[in-house]
PAMI-681066 format. One line per 5 residues: number of its first residue (from 1); for each residue x, y, z of N, C-alpha, C. Coordinates in pm, whole numbers. Layout:
BEGIN
NUM) X,Y,Z,X,Y,Z,X,Y,Z | ...
//
This chain:
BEGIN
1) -8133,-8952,-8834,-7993,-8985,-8842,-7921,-8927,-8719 | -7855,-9020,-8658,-7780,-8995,-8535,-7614,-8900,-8567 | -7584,-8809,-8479,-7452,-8770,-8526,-7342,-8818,-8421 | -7231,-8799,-8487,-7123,-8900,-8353,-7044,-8811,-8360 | -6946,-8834,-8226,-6864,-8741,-8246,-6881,-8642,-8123
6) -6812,-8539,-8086,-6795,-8466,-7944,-6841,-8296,-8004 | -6940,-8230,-7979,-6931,-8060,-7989,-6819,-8021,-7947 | -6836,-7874,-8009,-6705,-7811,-7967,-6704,-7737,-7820 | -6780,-7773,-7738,-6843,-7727,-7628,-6774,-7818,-7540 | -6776,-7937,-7576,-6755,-8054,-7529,-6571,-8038,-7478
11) -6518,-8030,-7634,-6380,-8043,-7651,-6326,-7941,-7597 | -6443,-7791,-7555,-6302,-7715,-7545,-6327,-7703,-7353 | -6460,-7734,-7269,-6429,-7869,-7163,-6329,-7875,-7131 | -6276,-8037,-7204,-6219,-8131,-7188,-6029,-8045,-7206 | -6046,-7954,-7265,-5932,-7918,-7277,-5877,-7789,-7191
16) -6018,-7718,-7127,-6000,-7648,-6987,-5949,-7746,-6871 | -6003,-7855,-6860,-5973,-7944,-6740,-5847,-7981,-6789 | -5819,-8006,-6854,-5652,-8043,-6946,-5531,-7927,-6885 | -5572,-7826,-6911,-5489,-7679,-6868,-5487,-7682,-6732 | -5628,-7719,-6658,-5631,-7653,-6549,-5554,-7757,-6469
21) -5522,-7886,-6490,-5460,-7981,-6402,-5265,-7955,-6466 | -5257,-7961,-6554,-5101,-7907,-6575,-5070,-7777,-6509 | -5153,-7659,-6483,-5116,-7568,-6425,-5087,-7595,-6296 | -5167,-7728,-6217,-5105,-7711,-6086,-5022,-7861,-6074 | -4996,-7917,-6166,-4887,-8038,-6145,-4753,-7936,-6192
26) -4750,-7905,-6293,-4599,-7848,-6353,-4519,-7777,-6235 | -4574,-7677,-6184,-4511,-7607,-6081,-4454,-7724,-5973 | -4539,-7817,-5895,-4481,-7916,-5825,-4386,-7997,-5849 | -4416,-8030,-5970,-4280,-8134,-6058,-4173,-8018,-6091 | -4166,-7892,-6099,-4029,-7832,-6066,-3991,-7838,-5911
31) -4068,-7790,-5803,-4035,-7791,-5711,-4012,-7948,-5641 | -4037,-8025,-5699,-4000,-8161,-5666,-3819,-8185,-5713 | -3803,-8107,-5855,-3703,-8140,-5938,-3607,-8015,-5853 | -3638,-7991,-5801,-3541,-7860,-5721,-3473,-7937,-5608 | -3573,-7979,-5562,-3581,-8055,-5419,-3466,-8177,-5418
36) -3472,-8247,-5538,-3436,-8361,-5555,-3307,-8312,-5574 | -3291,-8217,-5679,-3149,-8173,-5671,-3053,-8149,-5567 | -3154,-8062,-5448,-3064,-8059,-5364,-3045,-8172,-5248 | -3135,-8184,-5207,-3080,-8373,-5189,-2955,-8422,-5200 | -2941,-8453,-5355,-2829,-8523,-5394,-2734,-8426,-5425
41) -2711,-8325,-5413,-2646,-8253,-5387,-2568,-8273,-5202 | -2671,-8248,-5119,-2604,-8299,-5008,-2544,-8412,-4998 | -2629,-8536,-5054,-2547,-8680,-5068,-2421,-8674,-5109 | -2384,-8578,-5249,-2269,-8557,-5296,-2142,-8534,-5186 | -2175,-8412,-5165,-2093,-8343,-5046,-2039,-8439,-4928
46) -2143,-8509,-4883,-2123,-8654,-4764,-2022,-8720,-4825 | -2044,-8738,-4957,-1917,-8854,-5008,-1838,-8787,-5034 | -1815,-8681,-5071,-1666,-8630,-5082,-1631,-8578,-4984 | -1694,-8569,-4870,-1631,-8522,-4699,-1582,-8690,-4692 | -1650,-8763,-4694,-1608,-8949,-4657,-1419,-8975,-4730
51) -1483,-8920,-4911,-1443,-8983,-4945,-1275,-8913,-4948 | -1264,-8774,-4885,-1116,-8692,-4873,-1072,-8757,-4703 | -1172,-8825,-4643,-1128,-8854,-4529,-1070,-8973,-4542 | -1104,-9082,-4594,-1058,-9185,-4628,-925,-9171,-4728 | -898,-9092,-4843,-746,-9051,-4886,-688,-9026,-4827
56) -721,-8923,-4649,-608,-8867,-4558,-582,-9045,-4508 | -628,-9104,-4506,-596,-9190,-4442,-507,-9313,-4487 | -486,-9289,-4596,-382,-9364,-4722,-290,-9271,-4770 | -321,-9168,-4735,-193,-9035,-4778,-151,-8973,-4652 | -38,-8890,-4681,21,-8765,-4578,-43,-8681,-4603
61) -194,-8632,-4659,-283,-8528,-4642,-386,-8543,-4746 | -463,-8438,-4737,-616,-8427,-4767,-612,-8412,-4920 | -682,-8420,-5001,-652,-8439,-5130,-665,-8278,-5187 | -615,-8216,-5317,-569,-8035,-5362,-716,-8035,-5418 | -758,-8141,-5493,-923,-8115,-5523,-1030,-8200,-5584
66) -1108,-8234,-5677,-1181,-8344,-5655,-1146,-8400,-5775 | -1058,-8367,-5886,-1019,-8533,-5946,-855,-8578,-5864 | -841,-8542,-5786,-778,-8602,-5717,-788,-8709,-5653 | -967,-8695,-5610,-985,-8847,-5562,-1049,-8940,-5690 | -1017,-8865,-5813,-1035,-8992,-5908,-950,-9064,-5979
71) -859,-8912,-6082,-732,-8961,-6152,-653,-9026,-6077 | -647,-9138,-6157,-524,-9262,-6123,-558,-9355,-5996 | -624,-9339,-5938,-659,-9396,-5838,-761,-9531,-5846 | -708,-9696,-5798,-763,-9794,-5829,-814,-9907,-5683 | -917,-9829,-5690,-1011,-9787,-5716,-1011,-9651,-5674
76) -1123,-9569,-5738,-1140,-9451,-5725,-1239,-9413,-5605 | -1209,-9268,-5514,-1297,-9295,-5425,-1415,-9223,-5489 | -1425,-9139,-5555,-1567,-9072,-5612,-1586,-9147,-5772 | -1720,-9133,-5875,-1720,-9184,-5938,-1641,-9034,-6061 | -1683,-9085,-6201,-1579,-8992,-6283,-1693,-8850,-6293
81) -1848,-8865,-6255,-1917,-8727,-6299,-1890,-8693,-6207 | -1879,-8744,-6068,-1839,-8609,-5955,-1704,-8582,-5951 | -1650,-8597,-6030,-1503,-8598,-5986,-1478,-8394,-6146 | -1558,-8455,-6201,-1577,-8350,-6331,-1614,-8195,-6251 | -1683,-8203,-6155,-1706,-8113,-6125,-1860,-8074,-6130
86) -1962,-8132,-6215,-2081,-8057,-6238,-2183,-8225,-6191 | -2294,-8210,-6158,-2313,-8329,-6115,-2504,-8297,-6088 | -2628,-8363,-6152,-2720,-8331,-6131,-2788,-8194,-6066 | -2755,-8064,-6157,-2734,-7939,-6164,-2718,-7870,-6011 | -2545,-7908,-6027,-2467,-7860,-5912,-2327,-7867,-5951
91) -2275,-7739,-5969,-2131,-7765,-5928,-2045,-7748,-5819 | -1953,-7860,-5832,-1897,-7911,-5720,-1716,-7855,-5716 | -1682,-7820,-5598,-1536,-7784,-5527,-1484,-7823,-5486 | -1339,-7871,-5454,-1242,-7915,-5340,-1158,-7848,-5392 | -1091,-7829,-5238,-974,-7720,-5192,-916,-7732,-5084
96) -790,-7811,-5101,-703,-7850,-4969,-666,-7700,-4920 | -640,-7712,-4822,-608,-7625,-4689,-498,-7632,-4639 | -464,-7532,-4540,-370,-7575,-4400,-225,-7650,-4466 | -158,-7587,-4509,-35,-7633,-4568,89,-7698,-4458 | 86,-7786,-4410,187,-7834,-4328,268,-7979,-4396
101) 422,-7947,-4340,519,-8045,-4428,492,-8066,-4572 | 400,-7960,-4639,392,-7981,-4787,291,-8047,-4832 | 184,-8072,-4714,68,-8190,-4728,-73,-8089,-4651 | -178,-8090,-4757,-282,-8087,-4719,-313,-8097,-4559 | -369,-8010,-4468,-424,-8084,-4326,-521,-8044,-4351
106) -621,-8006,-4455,-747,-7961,-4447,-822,-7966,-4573 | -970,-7925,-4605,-1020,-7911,-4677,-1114,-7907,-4657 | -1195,-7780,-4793,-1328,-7749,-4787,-1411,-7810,-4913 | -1533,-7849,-4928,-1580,-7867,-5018,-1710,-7786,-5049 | -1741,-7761,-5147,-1860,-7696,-5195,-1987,-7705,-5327
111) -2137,-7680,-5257,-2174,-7717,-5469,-2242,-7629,-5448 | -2276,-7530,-5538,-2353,-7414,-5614,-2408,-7461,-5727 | -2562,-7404,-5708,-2633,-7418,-5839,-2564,-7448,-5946 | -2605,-7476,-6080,-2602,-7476,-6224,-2636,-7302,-6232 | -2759,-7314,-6208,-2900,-7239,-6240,-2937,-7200,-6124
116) -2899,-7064,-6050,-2975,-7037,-5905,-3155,-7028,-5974 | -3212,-7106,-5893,-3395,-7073,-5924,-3399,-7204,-5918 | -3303,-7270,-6073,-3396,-7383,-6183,-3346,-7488,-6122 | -3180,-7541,-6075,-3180,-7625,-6056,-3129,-7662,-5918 | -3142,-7514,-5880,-3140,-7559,-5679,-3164,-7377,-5653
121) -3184,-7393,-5527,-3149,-7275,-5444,-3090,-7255,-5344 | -3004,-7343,-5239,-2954,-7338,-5178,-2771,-7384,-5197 | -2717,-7286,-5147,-2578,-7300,-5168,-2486,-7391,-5052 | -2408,-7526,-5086,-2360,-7589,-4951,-2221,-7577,-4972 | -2224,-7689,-4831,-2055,-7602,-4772,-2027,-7734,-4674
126) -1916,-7828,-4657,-1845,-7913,-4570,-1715,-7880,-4574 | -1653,-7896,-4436,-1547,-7878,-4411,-1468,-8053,-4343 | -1340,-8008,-4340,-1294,-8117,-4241,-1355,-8145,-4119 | -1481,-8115,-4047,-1552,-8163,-3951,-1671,-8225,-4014 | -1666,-8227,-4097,-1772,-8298,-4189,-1939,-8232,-4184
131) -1949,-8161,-4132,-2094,-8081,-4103,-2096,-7981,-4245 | -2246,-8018,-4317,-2283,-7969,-4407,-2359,-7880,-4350 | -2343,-7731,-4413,-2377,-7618,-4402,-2464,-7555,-4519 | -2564,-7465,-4548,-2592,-7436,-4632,-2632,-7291,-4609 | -2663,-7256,-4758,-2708,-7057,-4727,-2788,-7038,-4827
136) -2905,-6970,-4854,-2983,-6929,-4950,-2956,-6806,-5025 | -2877,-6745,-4960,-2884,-6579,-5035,-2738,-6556,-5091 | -2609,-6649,-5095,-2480,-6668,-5097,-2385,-6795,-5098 | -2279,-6717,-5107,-2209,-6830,-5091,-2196,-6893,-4937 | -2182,-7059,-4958,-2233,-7078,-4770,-2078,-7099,-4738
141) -2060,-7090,-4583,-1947,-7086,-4507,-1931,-7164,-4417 | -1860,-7160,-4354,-1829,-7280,-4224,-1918,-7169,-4128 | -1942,-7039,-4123,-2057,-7029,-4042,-2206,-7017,-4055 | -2275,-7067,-4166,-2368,-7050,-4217,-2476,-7177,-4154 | -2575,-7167,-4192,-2644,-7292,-4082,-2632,-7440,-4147
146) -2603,-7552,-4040,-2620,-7651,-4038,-2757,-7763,-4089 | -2700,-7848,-4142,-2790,-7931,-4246,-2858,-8022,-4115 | -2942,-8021,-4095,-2998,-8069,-3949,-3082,-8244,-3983
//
């Protein structure tokens, strides 16, 4: 009589090679999911440097902060999650500047982690020259290094 079926020799194998390939995918698929974050994190920042440049240009100044470029506005220049502030684990800043005739001449924007580690590690930074800046150990600045 024949027996069917897998030893336990077999199964526990099949379930070392099981462990041993998640141990080295998981780590990559975070560091992929880090990566990606910050990415679109920079993408973010591009459109709200675009998109406060394009309001100066329909207004007497730069917009006070980022539902500014959403509330009431038809069409809106950002969509309504970036405009919330938190946006594929990053939160996001605007902060008009430079107070002249009562109108914005400036502004900075910024996104910081959710989660410093989990869902980014690098901290960014655009100004009214539009050059994205970033910093690993802080908050980033208009002198911190350039997104190249």
């Amino acid at each position: 009589m024949k027996r069917r079926g897998f030893t336990l020799v077999e199964i526990m194998i099949v379930v070392a090679i099981i462990a041993l390939l998640a141990a080295i995918a998981i780590p990559n698929l975070l560091r992929a999911r880090l990566a990606a974050n910050e990415s679109a994190a920079i993408a973010a920042l591009k459109t709200v440097a675009s998109a406060a440049h394009t309001f100066r240009a329909s207004n007497p100044g730069y917009p006070t902060n980022l539902s500014s470029l959403y509330t009431g506005l038809t069409p809106p220049y950002i969509d309504s999650v970036l405009s919330s502030g938190t946006k594929q684990g990053y939160n996001y800043t605007l902060v008009g500047g430079d107070i002249s005739g009562g109108y914005y001449q400036s502004f900075t924007a910024t996104a910081t982690p959710v989660v410093i580690g989990q869902t980014g590690n690098r901290r960014f930074f655009v100004d009214t020259s539009g050059v994205i800046r970033y910093n690993a150990t802080g908050n980033a600045t208009v002198d911190d290094n350039p997104i190249e």
